[in-house]
PyMOL Python script that loads the backbone (N, CA, C, O; Angstrom):
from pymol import cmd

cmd.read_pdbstr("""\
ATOM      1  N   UNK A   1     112.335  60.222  82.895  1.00  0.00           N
ATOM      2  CA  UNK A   1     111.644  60.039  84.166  1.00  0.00           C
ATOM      3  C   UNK A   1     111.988  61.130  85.179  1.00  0.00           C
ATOM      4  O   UNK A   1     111.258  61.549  86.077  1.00  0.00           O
ATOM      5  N   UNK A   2     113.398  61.566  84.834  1.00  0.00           N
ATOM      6  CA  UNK A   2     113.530  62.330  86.164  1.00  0.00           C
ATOM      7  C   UNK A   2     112.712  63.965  85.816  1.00  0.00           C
ATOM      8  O   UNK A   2     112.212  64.696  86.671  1.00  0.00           O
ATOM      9  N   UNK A   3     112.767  64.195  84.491  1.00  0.00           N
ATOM     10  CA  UNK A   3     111.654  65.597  83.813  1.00  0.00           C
ATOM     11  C   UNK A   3     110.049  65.164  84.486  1.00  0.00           C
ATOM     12  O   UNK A   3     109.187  66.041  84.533  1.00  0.00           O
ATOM     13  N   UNK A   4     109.843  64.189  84.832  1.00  0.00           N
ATOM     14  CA  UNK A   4     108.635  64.069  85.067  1.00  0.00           C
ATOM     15  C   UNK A   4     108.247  64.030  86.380  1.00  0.00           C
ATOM     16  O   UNK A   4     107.094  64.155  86.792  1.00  0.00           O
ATOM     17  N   UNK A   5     109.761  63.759  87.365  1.00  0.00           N
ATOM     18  CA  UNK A   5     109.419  64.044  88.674  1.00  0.00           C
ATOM     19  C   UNK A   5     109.872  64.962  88.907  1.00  0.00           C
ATOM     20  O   UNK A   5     110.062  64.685  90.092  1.00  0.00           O
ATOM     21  N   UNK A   6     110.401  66.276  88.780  1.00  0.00           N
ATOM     22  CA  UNK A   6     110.783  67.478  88.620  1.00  0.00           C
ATOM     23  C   UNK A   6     109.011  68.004  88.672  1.00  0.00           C
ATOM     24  O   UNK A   6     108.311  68.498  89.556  1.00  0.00           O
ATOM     25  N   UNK A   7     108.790  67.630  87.354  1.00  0.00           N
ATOM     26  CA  UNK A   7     107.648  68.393  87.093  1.00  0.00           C
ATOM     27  C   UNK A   7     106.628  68.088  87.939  1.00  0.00           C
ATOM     28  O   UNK A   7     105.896  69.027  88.253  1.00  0.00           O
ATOM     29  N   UNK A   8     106.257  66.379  88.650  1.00  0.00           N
ATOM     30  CA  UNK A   8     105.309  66.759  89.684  1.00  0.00           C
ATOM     31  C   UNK A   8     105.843  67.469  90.704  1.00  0.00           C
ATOM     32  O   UNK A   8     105.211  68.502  90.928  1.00  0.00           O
ATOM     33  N   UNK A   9     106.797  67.285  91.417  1.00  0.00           N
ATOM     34  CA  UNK A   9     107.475  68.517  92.549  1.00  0.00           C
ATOM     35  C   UNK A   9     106.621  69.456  92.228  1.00  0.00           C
ATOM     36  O   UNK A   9     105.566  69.572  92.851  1.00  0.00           O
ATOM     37  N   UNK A  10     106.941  70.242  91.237  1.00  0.00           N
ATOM     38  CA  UNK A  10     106.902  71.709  91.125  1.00  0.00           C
ATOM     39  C   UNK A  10     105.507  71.578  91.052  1.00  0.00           C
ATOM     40  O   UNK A  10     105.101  72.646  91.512  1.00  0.00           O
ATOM     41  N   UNK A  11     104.520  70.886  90.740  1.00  0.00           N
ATOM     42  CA  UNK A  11     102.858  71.145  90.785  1.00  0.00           C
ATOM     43  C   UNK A  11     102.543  71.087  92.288  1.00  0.00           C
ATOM     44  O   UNK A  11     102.065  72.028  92.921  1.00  0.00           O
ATOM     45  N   UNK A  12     102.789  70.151  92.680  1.00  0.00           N
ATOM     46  CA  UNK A  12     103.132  70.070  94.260  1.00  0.00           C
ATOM     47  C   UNK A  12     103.092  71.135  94.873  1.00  0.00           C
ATOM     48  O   UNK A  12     102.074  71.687  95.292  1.00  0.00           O
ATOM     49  N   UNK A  13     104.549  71.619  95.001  1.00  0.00           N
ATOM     50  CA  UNK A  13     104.548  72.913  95.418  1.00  0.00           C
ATOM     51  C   UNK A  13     103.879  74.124  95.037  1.00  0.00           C
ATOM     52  O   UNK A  13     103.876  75.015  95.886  1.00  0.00           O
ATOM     53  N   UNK A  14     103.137  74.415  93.603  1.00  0.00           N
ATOM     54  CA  UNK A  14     102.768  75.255  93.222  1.00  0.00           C
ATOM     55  C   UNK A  14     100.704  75.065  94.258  1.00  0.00           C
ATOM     56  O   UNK A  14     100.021  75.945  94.782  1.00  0.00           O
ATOM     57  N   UNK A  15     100.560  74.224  94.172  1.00  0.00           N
ATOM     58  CA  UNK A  15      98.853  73.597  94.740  1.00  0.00           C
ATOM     59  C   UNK A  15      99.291  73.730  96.322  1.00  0.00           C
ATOM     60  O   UNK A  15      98.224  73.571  96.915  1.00  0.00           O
ATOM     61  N   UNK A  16     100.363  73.949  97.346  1.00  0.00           N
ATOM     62  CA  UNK A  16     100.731  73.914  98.626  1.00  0.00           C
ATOM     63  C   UNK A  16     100.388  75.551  98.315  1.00  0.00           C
ATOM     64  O   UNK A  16      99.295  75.839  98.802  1.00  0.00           O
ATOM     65  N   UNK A  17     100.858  76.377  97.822  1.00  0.00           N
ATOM     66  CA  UNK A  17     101.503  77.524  97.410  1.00  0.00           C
ATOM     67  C   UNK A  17      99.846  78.179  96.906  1.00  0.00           C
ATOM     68  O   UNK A  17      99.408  79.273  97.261  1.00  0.00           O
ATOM     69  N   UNK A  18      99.235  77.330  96.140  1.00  0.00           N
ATOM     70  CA  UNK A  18      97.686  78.000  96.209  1.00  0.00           C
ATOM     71  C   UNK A  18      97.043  77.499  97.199  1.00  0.00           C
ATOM     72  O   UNK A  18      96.024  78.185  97.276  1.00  0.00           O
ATOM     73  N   UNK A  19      97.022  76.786  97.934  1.00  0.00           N
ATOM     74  CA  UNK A  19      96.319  76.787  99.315  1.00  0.00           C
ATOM     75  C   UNK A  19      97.025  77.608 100.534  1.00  0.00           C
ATOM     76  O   UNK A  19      96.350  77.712 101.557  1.00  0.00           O
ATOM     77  N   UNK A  20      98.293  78.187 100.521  1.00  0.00           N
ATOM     78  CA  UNK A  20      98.657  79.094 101.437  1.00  0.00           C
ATOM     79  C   UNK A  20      97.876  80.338 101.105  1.00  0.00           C
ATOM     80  O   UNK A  20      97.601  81.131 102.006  1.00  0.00           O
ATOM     81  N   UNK A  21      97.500  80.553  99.854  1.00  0.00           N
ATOM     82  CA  UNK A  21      97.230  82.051  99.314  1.00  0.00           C
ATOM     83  C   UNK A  21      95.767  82.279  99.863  1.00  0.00           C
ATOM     84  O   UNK A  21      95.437  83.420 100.184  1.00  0.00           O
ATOM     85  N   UNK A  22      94.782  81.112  99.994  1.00  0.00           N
ATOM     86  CA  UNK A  22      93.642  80.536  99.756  1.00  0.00           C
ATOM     87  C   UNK A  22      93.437  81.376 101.757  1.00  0.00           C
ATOM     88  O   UNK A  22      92.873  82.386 102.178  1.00  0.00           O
ATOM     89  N   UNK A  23      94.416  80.021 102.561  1.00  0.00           N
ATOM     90  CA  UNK A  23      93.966  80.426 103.908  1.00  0.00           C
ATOM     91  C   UNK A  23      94.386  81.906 104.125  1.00  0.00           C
ATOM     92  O   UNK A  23      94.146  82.403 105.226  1.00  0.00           O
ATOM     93  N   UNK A  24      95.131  82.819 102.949  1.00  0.00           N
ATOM     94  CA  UNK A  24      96.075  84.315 103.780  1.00  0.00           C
ATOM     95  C   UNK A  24      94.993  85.090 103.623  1.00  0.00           C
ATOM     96  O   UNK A  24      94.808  86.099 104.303  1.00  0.00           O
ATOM     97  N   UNK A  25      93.741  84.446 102.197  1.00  0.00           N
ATOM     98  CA  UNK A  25      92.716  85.367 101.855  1.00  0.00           C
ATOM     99  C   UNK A  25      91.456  85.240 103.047  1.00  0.00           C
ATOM    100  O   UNK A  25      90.565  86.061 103.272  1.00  0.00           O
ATOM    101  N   UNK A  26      91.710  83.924 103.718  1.00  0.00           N
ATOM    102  CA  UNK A  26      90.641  83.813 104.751  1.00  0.00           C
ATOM    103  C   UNK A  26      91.017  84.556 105.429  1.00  0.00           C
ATOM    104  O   UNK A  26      90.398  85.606 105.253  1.00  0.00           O
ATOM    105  N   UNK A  27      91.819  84.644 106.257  1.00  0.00           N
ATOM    106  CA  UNK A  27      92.901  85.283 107.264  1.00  0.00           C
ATOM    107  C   UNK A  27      92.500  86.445 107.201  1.00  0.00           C
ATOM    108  O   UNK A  27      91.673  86.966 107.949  1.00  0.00           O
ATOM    109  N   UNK A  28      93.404  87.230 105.748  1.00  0.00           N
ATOM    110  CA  UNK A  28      92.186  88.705 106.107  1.00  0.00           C
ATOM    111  C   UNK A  28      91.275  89.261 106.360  1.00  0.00           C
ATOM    112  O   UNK A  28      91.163  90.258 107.072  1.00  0.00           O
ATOM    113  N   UNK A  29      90.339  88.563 105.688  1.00  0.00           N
ATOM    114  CA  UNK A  29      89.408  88.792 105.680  1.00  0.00           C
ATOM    115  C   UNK A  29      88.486  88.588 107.282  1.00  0.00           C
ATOM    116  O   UNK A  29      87.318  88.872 107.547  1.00  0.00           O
ATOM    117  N   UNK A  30      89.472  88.041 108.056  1.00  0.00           N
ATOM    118  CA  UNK A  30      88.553  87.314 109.156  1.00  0.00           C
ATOM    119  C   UNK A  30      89.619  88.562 110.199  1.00  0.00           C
ATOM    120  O   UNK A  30      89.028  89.090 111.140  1.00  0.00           O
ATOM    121  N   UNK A  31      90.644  88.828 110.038  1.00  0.00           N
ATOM    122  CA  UNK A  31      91.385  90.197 111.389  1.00  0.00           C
ATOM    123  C   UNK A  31      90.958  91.276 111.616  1.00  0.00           C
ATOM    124  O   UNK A  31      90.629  92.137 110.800  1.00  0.00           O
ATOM    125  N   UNK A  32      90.927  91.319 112.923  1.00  0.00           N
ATOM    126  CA  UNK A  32      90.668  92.282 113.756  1.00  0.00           C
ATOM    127  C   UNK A  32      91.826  92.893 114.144  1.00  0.00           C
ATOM    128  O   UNK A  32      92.960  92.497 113.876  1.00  0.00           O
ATOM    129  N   UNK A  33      91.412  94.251 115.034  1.00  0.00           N
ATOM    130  CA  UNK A  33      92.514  95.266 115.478  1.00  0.00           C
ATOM    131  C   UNK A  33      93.376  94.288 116.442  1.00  0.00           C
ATOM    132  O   UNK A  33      92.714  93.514 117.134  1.00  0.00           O
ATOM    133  N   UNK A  34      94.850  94.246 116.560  1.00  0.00           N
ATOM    134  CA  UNK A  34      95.251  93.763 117.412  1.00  0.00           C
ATOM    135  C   UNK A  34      96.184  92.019 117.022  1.00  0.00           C
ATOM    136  O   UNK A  34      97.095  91.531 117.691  1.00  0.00           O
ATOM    137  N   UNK A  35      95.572  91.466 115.809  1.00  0.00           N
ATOM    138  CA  UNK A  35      96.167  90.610 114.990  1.00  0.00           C
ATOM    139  C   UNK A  35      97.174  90.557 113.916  1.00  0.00           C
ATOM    140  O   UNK A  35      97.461  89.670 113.112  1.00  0.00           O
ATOM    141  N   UNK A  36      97.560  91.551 114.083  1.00  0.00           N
ATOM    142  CA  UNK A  36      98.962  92.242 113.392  1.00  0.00           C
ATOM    143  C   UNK A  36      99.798  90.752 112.820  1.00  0.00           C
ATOM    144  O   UNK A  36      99.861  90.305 111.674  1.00  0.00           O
ATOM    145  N   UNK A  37     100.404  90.203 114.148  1.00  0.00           N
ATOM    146  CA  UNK A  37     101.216  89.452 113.648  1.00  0.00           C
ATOM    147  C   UNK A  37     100.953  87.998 113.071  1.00  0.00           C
ATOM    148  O   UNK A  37     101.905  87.321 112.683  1.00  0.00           O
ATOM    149  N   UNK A  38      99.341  87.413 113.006  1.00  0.00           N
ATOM    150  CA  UNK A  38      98.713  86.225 112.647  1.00  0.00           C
ATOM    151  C   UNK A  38      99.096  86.739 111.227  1.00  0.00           C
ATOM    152  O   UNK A  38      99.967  86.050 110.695  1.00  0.00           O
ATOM    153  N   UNK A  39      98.576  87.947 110.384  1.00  0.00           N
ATOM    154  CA  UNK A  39      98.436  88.404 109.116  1.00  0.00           C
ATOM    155  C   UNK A  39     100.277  88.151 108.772  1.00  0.00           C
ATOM    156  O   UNK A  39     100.736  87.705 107.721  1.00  0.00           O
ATOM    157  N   UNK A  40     101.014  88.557 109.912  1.00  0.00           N
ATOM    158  CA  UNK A  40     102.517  88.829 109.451  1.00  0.00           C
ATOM    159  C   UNK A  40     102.916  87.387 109.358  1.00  0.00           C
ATOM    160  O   UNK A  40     103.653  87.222 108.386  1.00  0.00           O
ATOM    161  N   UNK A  41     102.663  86.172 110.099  1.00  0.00           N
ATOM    162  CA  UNK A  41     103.153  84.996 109.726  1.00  0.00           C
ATOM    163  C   UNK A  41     102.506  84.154 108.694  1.00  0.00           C
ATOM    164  O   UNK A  41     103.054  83.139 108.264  1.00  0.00           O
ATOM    165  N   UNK A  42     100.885  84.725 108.132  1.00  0.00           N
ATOM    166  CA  UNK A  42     100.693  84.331 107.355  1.00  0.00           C
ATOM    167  C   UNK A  42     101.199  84.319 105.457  1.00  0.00           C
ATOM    168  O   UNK A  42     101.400  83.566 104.505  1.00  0.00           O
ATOM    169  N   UNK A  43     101.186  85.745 105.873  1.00  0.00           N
ATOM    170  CA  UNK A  43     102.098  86.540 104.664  1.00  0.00           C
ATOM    171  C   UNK A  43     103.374  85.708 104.464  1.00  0.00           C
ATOM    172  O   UNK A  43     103.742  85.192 103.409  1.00  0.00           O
ATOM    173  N   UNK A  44     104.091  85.660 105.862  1.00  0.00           N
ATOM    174  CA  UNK A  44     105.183  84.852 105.636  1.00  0.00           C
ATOM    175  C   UNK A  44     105.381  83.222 105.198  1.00  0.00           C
ATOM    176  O   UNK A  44     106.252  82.580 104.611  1.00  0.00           O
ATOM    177  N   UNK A  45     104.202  82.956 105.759  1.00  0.00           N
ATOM    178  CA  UNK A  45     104.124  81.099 105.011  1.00  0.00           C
ATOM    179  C   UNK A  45     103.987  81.472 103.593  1.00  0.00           C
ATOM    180  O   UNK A  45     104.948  81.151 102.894  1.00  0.00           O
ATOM    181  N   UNK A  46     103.037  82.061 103.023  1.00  0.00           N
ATOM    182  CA  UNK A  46     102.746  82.467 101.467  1.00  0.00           C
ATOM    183  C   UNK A  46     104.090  82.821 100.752  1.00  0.00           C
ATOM    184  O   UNK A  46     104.088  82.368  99.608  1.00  0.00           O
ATOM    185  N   UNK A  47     105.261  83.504 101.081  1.00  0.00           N
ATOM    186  CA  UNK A  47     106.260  83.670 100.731  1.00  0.00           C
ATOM    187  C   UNK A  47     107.206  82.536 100.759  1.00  0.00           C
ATOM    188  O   UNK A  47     108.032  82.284  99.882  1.00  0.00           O
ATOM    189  N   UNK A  48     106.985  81.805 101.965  1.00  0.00           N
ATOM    190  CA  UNK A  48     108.556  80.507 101.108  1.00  0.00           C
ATOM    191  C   UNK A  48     107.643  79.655 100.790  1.00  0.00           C
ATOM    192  O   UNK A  48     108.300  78.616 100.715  1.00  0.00           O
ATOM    193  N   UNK A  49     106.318  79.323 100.495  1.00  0.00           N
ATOM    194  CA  UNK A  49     105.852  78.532  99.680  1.00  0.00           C
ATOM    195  C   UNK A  49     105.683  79.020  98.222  1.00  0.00           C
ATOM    196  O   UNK A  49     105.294  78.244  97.349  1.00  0.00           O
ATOM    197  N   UNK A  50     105.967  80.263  97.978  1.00  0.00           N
ATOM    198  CA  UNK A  50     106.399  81.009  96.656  1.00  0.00           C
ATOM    199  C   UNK A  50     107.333  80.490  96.068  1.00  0.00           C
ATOM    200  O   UNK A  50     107.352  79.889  94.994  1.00  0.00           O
ATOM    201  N   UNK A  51     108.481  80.825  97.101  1.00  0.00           N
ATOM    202  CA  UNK A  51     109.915  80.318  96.889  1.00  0.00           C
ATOM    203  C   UNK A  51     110.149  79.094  96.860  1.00  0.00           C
ATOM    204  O   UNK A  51     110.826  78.797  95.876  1.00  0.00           O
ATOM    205  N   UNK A  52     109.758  77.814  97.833  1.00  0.00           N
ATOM    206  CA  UNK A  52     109.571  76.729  97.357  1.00  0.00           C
ATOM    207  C   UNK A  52     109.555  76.157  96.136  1.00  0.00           C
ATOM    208  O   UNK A  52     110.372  75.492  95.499  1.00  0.00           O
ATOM    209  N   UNK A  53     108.005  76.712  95.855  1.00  0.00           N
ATOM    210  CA  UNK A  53     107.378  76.687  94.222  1.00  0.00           C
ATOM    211  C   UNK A  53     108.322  76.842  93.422  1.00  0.00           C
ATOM    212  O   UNK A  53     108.438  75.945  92.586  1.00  0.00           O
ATOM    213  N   UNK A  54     109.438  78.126  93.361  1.00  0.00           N
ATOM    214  CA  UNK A  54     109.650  79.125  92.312  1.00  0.00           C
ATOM    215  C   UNK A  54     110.928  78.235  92.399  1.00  0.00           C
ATOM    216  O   UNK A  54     111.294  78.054  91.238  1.00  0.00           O
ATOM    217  N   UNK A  55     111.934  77.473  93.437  1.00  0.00           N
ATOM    218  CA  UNK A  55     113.105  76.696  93.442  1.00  0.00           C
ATOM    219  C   UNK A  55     112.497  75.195  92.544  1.00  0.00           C
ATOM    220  O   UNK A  55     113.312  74.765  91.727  1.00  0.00           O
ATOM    221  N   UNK A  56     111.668  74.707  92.611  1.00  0.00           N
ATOM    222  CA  UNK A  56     110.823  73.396  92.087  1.00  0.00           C
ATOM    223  C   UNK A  56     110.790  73.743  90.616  1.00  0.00           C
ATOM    224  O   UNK A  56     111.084  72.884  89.785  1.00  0.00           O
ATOM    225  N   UNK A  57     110.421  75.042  90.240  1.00  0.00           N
ATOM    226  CA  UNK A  57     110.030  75.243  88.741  1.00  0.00           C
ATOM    227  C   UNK A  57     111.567  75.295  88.105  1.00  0.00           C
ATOM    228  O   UNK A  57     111.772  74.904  86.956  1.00  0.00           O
ATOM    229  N   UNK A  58     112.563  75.780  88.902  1.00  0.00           N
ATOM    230  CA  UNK A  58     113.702  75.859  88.373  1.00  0.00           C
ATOM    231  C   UNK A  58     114.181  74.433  87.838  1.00  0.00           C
ATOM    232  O   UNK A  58     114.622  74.056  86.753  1.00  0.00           O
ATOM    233  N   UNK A  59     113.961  73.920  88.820  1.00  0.00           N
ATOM    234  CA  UNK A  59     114.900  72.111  88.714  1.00  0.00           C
ATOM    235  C   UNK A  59     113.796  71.559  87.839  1.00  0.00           C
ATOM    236  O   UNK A  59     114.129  70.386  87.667  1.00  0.00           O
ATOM    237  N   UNK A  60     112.874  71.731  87.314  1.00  0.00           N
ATOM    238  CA  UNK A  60     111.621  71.585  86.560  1.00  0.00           C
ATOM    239  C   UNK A  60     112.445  71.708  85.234  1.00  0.00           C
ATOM    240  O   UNK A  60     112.656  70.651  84.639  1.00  0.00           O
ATOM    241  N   UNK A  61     112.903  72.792  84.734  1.00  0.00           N
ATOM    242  CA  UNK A  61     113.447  73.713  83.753  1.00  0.00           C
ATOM    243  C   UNK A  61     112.511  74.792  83.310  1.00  0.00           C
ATOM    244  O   UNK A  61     112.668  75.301  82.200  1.00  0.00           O
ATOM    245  N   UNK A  62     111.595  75.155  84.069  1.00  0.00           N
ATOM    246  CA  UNK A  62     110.685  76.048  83.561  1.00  0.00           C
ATOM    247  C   UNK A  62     111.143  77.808  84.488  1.00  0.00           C
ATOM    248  O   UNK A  62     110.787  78.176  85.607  1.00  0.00           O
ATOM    249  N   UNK A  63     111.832  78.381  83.682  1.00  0.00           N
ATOM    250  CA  UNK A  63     112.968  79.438  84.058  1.00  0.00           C
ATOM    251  C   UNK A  63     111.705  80.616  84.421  1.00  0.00           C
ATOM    252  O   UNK A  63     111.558  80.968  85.591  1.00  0.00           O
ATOM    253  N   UNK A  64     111.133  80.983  83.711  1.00  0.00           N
ATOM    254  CA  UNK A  64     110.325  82.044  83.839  1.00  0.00           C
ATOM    255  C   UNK A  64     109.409  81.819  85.157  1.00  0.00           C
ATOM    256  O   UNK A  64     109.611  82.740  85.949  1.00  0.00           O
ATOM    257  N   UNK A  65     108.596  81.009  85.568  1.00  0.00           N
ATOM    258  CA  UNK A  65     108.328  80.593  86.784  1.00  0.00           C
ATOM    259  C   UNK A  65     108.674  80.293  87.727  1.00  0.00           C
ATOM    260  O   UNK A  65     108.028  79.770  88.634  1.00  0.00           O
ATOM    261  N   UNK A  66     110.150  80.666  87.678  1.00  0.00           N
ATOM    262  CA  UNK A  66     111.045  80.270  88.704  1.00  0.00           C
ATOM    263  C   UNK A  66     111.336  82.378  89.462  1.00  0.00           C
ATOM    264  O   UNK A  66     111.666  82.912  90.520  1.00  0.00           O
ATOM    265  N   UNK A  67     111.071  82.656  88.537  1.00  0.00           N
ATOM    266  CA  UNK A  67     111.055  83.721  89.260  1.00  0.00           C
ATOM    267  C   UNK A  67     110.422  84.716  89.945  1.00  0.00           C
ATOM    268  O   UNK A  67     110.237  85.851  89.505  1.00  0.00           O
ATOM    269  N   UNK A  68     110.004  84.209  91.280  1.00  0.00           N
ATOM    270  CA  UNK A  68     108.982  84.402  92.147  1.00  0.00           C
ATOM    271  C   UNK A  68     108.762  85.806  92.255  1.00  0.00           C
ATOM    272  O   UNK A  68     107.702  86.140  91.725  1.00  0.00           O
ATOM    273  N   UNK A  69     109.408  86.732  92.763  1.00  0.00           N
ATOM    274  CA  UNK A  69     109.385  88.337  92.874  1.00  0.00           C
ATOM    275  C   UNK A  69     108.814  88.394  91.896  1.00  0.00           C
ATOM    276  O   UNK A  69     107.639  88.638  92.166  1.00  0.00           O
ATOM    277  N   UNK A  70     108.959  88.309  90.884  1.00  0.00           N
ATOM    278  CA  UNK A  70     107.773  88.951  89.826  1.00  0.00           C
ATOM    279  C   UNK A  70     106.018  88.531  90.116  1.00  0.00           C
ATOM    280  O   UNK A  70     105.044  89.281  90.185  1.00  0.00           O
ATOM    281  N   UNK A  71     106.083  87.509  90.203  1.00  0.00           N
ATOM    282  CA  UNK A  71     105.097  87.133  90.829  1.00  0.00           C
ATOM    283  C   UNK A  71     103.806  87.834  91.122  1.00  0.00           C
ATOM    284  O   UNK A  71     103.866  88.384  92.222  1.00  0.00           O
ATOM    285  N   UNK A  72     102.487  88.027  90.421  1.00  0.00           N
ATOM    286  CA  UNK A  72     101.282  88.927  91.394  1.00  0.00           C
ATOM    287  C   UNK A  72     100.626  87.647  91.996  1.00  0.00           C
ATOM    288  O   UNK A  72     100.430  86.467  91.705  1.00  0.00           O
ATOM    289  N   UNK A  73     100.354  88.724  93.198  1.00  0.00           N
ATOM    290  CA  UNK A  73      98.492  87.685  93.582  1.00  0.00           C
ATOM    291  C   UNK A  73      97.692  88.294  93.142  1.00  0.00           C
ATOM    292  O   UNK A  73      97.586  89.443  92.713  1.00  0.00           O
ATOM    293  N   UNK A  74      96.886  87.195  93.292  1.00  0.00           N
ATOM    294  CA  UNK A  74      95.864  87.777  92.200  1.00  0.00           C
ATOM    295  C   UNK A  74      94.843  86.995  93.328  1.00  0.00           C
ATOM    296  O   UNK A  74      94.884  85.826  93.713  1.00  0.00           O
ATOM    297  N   UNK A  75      93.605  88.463  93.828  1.00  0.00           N
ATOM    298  CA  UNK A  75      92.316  88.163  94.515  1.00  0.00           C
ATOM    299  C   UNK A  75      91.518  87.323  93.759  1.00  0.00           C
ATOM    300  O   UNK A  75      91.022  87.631  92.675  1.00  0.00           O
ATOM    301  N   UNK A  76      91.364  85.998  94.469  1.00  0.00           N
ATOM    302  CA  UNK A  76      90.024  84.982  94.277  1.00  0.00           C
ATOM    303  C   UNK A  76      89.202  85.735  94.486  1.00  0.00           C
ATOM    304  O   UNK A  76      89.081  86.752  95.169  1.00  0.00           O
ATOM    305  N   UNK A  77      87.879  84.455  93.030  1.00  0.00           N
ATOM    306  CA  UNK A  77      86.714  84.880  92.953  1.00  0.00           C
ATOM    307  C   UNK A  77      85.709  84.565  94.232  1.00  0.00           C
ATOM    308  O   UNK A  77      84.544  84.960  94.214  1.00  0.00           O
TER     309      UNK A  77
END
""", "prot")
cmd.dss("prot")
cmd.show_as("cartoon", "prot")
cmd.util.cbc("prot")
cmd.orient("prot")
């Protein structure tokens, strides 16, 4: 039982973690000159919801997904 709540955590966090990516792609797409730092705190939510994710996959036991820096984004269709 406890492998199985590990493992929802980490989906959890991983679906928080694709909807941060989701609003950073709106975000760009929507700044203008002068919004520097909306893009810089967005970037930054996308990053500890990485890390979040990537601490969740650990206690998960899923090692390779735990290691966020490697990590690409990858542009939605």
């Amino acid at each position: 039982m406890a492998a199985r709540a590990a493992l929802n955590t980490w989906l959890g966090k991983l679906d928080t973690y694709a909807k941060e990516l989701y609003t950073m792609h709106s975000v760009i797409q929507n700044l203008k000159p002068g919004m520097e730092l909306l893009h810089a705190v967005s970037a930054n939510i996308v990053k500890d919801s990485a890390e979040e994710a990537g601490a969740a996959a650990k206690k998960a036991g899923l090692h390779s997904c735990a290691h966020v820096k490697r990590w690409e984004y990858l542009v939605p269709d």
